[in-house]
N, C-alpha and C positions, 0 to 999 in steps of 0.2 A: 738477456733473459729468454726472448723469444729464439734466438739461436740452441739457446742449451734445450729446450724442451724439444725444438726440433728436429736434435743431431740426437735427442734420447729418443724421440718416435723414429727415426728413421733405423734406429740399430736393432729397436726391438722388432719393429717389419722383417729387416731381413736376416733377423734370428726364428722368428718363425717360419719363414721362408724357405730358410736353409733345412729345420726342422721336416715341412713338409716335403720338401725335395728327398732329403736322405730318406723317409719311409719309402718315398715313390721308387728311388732308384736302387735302394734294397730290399724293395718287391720284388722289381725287375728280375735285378742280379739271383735271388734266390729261386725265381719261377722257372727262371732264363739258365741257369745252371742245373735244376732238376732233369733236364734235357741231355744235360750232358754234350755238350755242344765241344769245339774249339779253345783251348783257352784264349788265345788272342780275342776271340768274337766278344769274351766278358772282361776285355784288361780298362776298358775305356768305364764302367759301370764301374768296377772296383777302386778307382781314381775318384771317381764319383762320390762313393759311398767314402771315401776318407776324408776326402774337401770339404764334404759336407760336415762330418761329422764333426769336425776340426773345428770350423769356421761357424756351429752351430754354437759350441760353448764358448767359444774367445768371441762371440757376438753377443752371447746375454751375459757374457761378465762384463764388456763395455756398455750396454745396455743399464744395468744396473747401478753399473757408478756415475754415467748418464742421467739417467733417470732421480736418484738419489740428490744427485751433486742440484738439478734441477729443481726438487720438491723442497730443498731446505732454503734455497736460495730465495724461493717462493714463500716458503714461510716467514725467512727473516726480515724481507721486507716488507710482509703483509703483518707482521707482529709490532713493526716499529709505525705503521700507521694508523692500527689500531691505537697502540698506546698513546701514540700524539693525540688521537680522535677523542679518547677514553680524558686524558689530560684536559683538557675543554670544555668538559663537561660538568655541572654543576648536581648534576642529578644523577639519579640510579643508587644501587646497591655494591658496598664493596665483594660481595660473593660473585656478582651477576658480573659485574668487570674481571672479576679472575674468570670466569667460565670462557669470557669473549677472549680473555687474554691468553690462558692454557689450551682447553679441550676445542674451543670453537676454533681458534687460530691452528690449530692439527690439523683443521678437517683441509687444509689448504693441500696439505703433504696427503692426503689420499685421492683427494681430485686429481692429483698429476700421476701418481702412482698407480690408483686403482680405478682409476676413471679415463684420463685423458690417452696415457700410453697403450691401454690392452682397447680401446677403441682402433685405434692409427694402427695397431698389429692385424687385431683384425678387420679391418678394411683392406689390408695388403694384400694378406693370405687369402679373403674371397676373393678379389680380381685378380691374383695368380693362378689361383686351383682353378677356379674356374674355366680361367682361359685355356692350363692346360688340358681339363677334362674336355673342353671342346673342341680343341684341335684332335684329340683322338678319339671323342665319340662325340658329336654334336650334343645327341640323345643324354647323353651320361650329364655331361657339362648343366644341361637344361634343369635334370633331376639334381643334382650338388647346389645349383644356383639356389633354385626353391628351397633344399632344407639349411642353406646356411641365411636364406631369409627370413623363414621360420626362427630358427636358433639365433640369431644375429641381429633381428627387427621386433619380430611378434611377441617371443618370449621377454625379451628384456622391456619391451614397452607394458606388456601384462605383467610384471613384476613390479616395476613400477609405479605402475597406477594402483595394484592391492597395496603393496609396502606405502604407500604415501601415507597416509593417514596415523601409520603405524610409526614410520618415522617425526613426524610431526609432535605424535605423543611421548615419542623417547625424547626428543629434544627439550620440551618444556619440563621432563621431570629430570633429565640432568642439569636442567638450569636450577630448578627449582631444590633440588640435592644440593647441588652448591650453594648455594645461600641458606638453609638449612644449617648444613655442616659448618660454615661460619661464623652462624650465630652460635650456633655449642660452643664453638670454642674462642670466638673471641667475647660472645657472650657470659660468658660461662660465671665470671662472679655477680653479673647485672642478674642472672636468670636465680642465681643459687642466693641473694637479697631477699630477692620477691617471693622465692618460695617456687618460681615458676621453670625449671630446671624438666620436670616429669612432663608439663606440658611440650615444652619443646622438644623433647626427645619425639615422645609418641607423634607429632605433627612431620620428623623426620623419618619416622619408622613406617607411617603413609603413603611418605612420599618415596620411599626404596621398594613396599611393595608394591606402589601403579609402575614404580620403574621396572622391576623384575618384571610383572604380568606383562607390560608393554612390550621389553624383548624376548621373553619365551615364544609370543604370536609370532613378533616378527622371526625368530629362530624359525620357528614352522614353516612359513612362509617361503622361506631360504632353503626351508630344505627341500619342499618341492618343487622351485623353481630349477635345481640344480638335478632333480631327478625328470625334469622336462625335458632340462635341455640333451641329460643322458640317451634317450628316448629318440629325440628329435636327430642326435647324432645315431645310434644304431635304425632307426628308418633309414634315414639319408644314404648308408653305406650297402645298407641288403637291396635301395631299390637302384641303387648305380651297379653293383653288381647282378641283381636281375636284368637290369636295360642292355648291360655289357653282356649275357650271356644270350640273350635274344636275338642282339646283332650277331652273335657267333663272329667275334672277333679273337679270339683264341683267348686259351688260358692266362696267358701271360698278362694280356691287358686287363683282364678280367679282374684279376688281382691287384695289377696298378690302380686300377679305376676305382675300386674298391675301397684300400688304404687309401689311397689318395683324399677321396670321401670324407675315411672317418677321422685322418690327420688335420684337411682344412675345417670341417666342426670342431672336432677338439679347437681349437685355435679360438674360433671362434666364440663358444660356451664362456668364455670370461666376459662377453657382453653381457651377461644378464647379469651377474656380479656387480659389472661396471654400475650398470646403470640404476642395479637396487641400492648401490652405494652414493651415487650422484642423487639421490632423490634423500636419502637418508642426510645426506650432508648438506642439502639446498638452507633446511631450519641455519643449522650452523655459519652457514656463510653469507645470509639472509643478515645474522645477527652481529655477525661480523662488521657488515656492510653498511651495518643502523648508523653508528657514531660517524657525526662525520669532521672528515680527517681539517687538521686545524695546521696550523702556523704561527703557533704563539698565539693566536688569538682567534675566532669565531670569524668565518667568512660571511661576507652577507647574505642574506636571502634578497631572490626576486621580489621588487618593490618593498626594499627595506634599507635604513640607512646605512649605511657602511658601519662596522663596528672598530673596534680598534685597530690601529695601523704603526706598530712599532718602528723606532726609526730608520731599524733594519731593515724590513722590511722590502720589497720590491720598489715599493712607491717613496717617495721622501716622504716625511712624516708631516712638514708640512702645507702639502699637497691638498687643494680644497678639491670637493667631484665635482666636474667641469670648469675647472676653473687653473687657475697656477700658482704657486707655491708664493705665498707674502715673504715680505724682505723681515729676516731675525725670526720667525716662527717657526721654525723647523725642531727649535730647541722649548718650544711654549708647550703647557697641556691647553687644549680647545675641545671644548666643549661647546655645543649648539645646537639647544631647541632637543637638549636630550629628555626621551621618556622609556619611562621601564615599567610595564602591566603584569603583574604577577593575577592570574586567576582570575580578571575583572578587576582586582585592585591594583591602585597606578602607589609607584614605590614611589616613581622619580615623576615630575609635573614639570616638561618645557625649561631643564634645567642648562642655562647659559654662564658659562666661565670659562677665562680663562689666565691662568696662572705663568706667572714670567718663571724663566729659569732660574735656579737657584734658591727660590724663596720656601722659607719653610710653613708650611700653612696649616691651621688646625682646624679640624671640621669636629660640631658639636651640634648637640637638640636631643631632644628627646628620643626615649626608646618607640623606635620605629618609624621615626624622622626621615628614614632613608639614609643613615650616614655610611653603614655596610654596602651596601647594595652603588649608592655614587662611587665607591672605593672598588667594587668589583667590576662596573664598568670601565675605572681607570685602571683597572690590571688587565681588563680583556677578560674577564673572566660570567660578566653580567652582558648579552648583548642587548642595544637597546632597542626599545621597538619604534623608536623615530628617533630623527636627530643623527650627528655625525659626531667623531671623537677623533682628536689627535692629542697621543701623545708618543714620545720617546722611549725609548727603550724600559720597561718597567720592573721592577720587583715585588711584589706584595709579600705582606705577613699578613696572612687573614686569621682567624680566631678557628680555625679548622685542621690547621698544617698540621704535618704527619713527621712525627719523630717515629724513627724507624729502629728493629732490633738490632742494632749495631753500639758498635764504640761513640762515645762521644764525637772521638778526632773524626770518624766516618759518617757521622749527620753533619757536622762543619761542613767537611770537605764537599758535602752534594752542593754549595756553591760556590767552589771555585777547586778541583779537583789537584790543581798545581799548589797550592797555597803553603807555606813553610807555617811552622811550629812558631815562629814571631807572629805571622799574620793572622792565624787561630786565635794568640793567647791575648794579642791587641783587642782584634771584635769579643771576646770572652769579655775583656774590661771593661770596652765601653757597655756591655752589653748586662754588666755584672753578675756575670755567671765564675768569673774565672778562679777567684777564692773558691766558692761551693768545688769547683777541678779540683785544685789543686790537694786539696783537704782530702780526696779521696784515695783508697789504696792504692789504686790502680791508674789516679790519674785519667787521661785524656783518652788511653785504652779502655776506659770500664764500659762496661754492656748497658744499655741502659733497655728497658721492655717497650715492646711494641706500643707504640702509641706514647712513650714516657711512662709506662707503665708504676717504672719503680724512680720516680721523680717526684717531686710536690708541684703543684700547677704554675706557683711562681717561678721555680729552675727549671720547668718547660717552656714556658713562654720565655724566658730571658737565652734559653739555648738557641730555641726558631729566631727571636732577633738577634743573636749573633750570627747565625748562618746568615740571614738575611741581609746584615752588615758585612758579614766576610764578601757577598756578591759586591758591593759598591755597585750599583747600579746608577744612573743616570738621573735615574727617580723613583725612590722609595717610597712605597704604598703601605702604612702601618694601621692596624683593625685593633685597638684597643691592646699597645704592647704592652703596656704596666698589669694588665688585668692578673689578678692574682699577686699582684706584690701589695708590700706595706707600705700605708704611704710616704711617706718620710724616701724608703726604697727606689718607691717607685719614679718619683719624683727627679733624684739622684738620677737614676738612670737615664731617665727620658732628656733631663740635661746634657749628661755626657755623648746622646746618639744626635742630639741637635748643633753640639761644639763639632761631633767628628763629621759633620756632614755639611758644615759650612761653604756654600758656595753650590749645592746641588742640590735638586728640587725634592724636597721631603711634605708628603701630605700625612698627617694621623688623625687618626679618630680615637678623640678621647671625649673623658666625660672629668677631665681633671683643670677646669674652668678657673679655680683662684691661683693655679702658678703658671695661668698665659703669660703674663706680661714679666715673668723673672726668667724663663725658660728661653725666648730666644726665638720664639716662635715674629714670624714676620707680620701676618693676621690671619682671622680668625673663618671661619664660614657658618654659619648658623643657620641650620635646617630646621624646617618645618612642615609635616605633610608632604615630603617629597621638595618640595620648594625653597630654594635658598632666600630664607627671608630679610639675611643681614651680611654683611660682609665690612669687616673691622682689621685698618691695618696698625700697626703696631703704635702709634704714636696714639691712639685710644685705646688699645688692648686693656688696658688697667681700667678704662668709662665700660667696657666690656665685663667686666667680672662685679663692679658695684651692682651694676644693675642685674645680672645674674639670680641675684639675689634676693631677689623678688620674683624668679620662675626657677622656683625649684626644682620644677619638672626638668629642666637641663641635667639633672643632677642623678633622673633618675635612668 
């Protein structure tokens, strides 16, 4: 990567280079021929004047596919870590995640383009021109140095510093626009319910005029800083040729010294651009930079306990911190002295487990027990605020997941993208979606709406557990799969996902307490206030469900 951005500053240097050159040496040529001299005297200038010319365009078209091949390459890998970063994340706005993912991940392709390359060009072209304006007038070279620091330092740091503010403010109303606009439109029948449709319009119709007024200033701004650096280049060229004609070093030079001038400014005048643009895209890459980038799971923070460690992982999974990996746990979920503080309030309280391979286990209590929140620490998706986690390779189905605008066969397939038409219509079975397929016109092709839009909430949740099932994962993480089916249904289902998972570690969070002990389930977990206050293996499951029955609140 560091090579291509490289070999794209170095081609644009000596495309301007060349630039400057060809004006210098067809000053020359044309001062030097008004004389009417020898032609031999001008054959070495005319070789000149076509080398350059030549070599000026066949340099900014490698330049440009240089530069280009550069800024995308940059983007693509700064797009795939935002999204891993964004993936990780349990919070924020889905507008505010497209803004970081579309317009702010752009700003990456202008930093190389319109920031880093017209920097490295012109840094080249002042220590060229200059050098040459000093070897043939010291005096000359002294005055070109001063206005390409003027134009090339002073102006673009004074651009800068007024645009800050300005950019600052474009940035939060294009964020703030994008999440706006999202809610119109995926809000759009929630808003048109409530009657509140006018309101949200007008609150986005606020937010496009502080965005207009925000860039009109900055428009101003820009255009005076471009009529500065105009300015700062026509000084620079009249006072090189004053200094030249004072020496009385003849016409010819005069002329060179002259162009020469206002060629190396020119060149230079895209620093102020540069740098009103690098300050305009700091908010954007600032915002870029927020999420931070994940690995399937949340890394730790200084003086906090390690969060999930998949078995893939770097580390083996079961790897203690400071310590060495116990015999047969590599394949256990471990949990230890985990806590999770939401706000001042503790979800999870000093919770200790751990679960053998293969067993199926069902976590229950009351709403707000913590039985989500323990399930999202075992996905990686919850990190904890003390305590360590291991487990193996994971899948969750949480009560969140995102059916997408696509074909049925196309939300399947997001887990397991090889998967054949048996293997789909198997998980559809166990998963009891696959009659609801079948029965449709369109079959396993049909479109279904963003979010499941045009599904009922029970053939949503039973499609997300078939995707989830089509992964086979190592260890299934389930957040209330029956919710929204009937019971009788649901019931059925949850059987069939516990018979096809036989032998691999399945955890669920239900609230379906009288068919533990018919289901399969190994035993049970029972939360309370964050705190696992029971734990029942299968040979009581069914002393589990009488006495149930007497704290209804499980139920509720």
């Amino acid at each position: 990567m560091v090579a291509v951005v490289a070999t794209a500053g170095v081609l644009g240097a000596a495309a301007e280079l060349a630039a400057v050159a060809l004006l210098a040496t067809a000053a020359w040529l044309l001062a030097r021929a008004a004389e009417q001299p020898p032609l031999a005297s001008l054959g070495l200038a005319i070789v000149g004047v076509r080398a350059f010319a030549l070599s000026r365009g066949g340099l900014r078209y490698a330049e440009r596919l240089a530069g280009h091949d550069a800024a995308l390459r940059v983007v693509a890998r700064l797009r795939e870590r935002v999204f891993l970063a964004l993936a990780g994340r349990r919070d924020g706005r889905d507008g505010d995640a497209l803004s970081r993912m579309v317009g702010d991940t752009e700003s990456a392709q202008d930093l190389v383009l319109r920031c880093l390359l017209p920097g490295v060009s012109a840094a080249a072209v002042a220590v060229g021109a200059s050098a040459l304006c000093w070897l043939l007038l010291p005096a000359a070279g002294a005055v070109l140095l001063a206005g390409l620091v003027v134009a090339g330092m002073l102006v673009p740091t004074a651009a800068a510093m007024v645009g800050g503010r300005l950019a600052d403010r474009v940035a939060a109303a294009r964020g703030e626009l994008a999440v706006r606009g999202l809610d119109l439109v995926d809000g759009a029948p929630d808003l048109a319910a409530f009657g509140a449709t006018g309101l949200a319009e007008a609150r986005a119709e606020r937010t496009v005029a502080r965005l207009v007024r925000a860039e009109r200033v900055a428009g101003r701004v820009g255009t005076a800083v471009v009529a500065s650096g105009v300015l700062v280049q026509g000084l620079t060229a009249v006072g090189v040729a004053l200094v030249a004609l004072r020496a009385e070093v003849g016409e010819v030079l005069v002329a060179v010294l002259a162009l020469t001038a206002l060629a190396a400014v020119e060149a230079v005048l895209p620093v102020a651009g540069a740098a009103r643009r690098y300050r305009e895209l700091r908010p954007a890459l600032r915002r870029v930079a927020e999420p931070r980038p994940v690995t399937g799971a949340p890394r730790p923070r200084p003086g906090r306990a390690s969060p999930v460690v998949p078995a893939d992982a770097s580390r083996p999974a079961g790897l203690r911190p400071g310590g060495t990996a116990g015999p047969g746990r590599a394949d256990r979920i471990v949990l230890s002295g985990v806590r999770v503080d939401y706000g001042g309030r503790t979800a999870l309280a000093g919770v200790d487990l751990e679960v053998a391979a293969g067993r199926a286990v069902a976590v229950v209590g009351a709403s707000g027990a913590g039985k989500s929140t323990l399930l999202g620490v075992l996905a990686g998706l919850v990190e904890p605020s003390a305590g360590t986690v291991r487990v193996p390779e994971a899948r969750a189905l949480t009560q969140d997941a995102h059916v997408f605008a696509a074909s049925i066969r196309a939300n399947l397939a997001l887990a397991r993208p090889g998967a054949g038409d048996a293997e789909l219509a198997e998980a559809a079975r166990v998963a009891g979606v696959a009659e609801w397929v079948e029965r449709l016109p369109r079959g396993w092709d049909t479109v279904v709406g963003e979010g499941g839009q045009g599904m009922s909430g029970g053939q949503r949740q039973r499609l997300l557990l078939a995707r989830a099932l089509l992964a086979d994962p190592p260890v299934l993480l389930l957040d209330e799969p029956t919710e929204g089916m009937e019971d009788a249904l649901g019931t059925e289902v949850l059987r069939r996902v516990l018979r096809s998972r036989a032998g691999r570690t399945t955890v669920v969070v239900t609230h379906r307490l009288a068919d533990l002990a018919e289901l399969g389930f190994h035993e049970a977990l029972v939360l309370d206030a964050g705190r696992v206050v029971a734990r029942v293996d299968s040979s009581i499951v069914g002393q589990l469900v009488e006495e149930s029955s007497s704290t209804p609140q499980l139920e509720s």
